[in-house]
N, C-alpha and C positions, 0 to 999 in steps of 0.2 A: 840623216837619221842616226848614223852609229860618229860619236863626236870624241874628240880626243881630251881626256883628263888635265887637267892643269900639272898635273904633273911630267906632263910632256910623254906620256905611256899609250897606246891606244887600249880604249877598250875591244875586248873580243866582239868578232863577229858571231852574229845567229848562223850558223848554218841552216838550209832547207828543212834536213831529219837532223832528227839526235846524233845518231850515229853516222854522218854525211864522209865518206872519207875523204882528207886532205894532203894524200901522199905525193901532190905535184904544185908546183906555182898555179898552173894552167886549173889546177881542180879547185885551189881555194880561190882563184878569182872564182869561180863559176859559182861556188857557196857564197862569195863573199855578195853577187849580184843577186842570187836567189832571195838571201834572208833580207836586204833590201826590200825586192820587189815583193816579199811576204808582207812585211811590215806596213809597204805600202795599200798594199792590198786590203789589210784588215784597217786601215785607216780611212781608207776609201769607200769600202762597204759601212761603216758607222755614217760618215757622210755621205752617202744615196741613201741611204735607210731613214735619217735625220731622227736617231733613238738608240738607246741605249741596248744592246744586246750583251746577250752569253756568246762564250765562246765557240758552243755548239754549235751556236745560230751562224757566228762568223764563218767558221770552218766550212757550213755547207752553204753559203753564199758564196764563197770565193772556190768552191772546189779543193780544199784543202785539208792533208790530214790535220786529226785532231790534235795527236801530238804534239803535231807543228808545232799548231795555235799554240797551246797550251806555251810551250818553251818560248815562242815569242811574244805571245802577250804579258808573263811575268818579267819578260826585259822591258818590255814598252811601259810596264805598270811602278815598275825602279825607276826610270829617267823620268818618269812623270809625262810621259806622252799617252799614255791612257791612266783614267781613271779609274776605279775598279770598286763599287756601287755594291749597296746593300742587296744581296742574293746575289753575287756575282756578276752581275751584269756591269757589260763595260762600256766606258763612256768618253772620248777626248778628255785627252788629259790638260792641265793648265800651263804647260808649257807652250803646246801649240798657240797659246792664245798672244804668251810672251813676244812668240817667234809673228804672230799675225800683225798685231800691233807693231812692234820693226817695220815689218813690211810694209805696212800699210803708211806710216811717218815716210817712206822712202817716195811715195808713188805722187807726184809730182798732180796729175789726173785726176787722184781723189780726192786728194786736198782741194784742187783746185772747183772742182765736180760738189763738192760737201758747200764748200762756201755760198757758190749759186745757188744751191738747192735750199740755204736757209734763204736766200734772198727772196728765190721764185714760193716758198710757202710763206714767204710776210707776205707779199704781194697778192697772190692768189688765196692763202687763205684754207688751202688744199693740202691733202697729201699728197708729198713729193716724194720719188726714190730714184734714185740712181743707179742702174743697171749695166750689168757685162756680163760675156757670152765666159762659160765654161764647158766646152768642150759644145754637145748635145744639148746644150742647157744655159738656159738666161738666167742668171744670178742677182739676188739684190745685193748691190754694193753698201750702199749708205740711202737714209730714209729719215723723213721728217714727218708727224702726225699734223694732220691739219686741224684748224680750230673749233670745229666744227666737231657733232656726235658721229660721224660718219667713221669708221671702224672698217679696215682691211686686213684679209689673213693673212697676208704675206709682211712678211719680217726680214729683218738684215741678215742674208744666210739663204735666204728659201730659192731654191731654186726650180725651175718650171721649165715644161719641154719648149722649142722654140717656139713651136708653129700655136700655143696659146694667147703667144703675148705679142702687142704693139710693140716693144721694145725686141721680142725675139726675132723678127724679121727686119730690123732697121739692122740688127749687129753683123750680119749676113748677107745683106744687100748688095755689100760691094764684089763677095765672092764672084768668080766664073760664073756661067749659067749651070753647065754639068755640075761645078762641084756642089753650089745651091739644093739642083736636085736629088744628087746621088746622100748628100746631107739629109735633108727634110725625106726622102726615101725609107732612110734607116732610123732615124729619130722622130717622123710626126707620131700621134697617139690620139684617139678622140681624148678632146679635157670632159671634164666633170660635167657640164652644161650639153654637150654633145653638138655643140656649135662654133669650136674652133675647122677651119680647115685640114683636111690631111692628105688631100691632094698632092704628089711635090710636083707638078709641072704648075699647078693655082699658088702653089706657097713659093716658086721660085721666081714669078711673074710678079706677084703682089710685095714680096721683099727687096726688089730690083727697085719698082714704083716706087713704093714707099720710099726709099733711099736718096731716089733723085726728087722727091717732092720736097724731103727734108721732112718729114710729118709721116706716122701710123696712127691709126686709128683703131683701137676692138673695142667693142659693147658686149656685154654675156658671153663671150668665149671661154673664159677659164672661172670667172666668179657670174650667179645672176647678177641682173642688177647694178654691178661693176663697170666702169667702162675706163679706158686708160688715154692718154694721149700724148702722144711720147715724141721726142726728136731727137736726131742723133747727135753724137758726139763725132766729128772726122776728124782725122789727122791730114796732116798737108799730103798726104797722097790719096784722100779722098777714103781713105779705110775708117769703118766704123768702127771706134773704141770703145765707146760706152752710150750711153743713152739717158736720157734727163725726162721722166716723165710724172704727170699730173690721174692722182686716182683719183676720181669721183661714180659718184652714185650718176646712169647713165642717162637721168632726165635733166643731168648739165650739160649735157657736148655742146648744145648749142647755144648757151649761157653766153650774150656779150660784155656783161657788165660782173666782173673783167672779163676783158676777152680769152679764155685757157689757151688754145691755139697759138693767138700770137704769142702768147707769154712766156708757152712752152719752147718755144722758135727762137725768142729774142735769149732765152736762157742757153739754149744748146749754142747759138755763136757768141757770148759773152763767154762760155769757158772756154772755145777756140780759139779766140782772142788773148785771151788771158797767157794760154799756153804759146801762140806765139804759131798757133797753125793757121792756116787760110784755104779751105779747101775750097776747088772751082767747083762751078755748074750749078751751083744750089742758092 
């Protein structure tokens, strides 16, 4: 977050408050990790929120004076890590996006995940997306529209509680049983349709299965009408990394010409392969 000058200089750190004293080594480390984790903070809240907010808004999401904000979001709004939007409202800046795309050229997985998934939507015909767990939450990695008029609202970015999605319980699967439950304990939510699971001893059971089938299955849980079908991505120790799954309107699951299932199946060990992993049992 705070990055050193080409001129070999560091820029100053944010401290906490304005006036934060620094009269010890031991105190400006504590400032130095504070304005960090502030930074972080109001970065964080833009993205669970997925909108542009005021400062006001930020401050009393994260429990923070306003002040703060105020002095850390005009540093964040200089480097170009936020952007700062008609009526103040602030928004990811285009740096982050710099630093995303780096990232994302680095990761070996999604390159290799994105390739498949143009393969498996020539073949099927479908919307395909490619998902990973972030934290509480299944994420869309990369995504293809299918060619059909079929229309999903989920985007590269969106991310959704676990216990809604066919992919949110594949990425999980391999955990402990406890950890499983004590997970989906603190993070299930009824979705929108009010027919996802929120049980966590039903959500810890059914993510377990799922994992060793190598196949999830939801219909109407987080969208009507929706239904997903998803298989995992493992690494050679059998941990789920990501997921490769097929969106259709739900009066396709059992569509054999092409068959989605297989398709989705033969796509998640095609990128296993690819990578050089083999995981057993499945």
């Amino acid at each position: 977050m705070m990055h050193e000058q080409q001129s070999g200089t560091v820029m100053p750190i944010i401290a906490t408050e304005p006036d934060a004293p620094a009269a010890s080594a031991s105190a400006s480390r504590r400032s130095r990790t504070s304005g960090i984790d502030r930074a972080l903070q109001i970065l964080d809240s833009l993205q669970r929120h997925e909108r542009p907010a005021t400062a006001y808004e930020i401050a009393r999401d994260i429990g923070a004076p306003l002040s703060t904000i105020y002095v850390i979001v005009d540093d964040l709004v200089e480097k170009e890590m936020l952007d700062r939007q008609d009526g103040g409202l602030l928004w990811l800046g285009p740096r982050l996006y710099h630093y995303g795309l780096t990232y994302a050229r680095s990761l070996d997985l999604l390159t290799v995940a994105t390739q498949v998934m143009h393969e498996l939507a020539e073949s099927s015909r479908e919307t395909i997306q490619v998902c990973g767990r972030d934290g509480d939450h299944m994420v869309v990695l990369a995504m293809e529209e299918g060619k059909d008029h079929f229309q999903v609202t989920s985007r590269i970015g969106t991310r959704s509680p676990l216990n809604w999605t066919a992919s949110g319980r594949l990425l999980v699967g391999h955990l402990p049983d406890d950890e499983r439950r004590a997970l989906f304990a603190r993070s299930a939510r009824p979705s929108p349709t009010g027919r996802a699971e929120t049980d966590e001893e039903a959500l810890s059971q059914s993510a377990a299965s799922a994992l060793a089938a190598g196949l999830s299955i939801q219909a109407g849980e987080s969208d009507f009408s929706v239904a997903c079908i998803a298989a995992p991505v493992c690494d050679s120790h059998g941990a789920c990394r990501a997921t490769i799954s097929i969106v259709v309107p739900d009066v396709k699951l059992k569509q054999k010409d092409p068959d989605l299932v297989a398709l989705v199946k033969e796509s998640a060990r095609r990128i296993e392969s690819r990578l050089g992993w083999m995981p057993g049992g499945r």
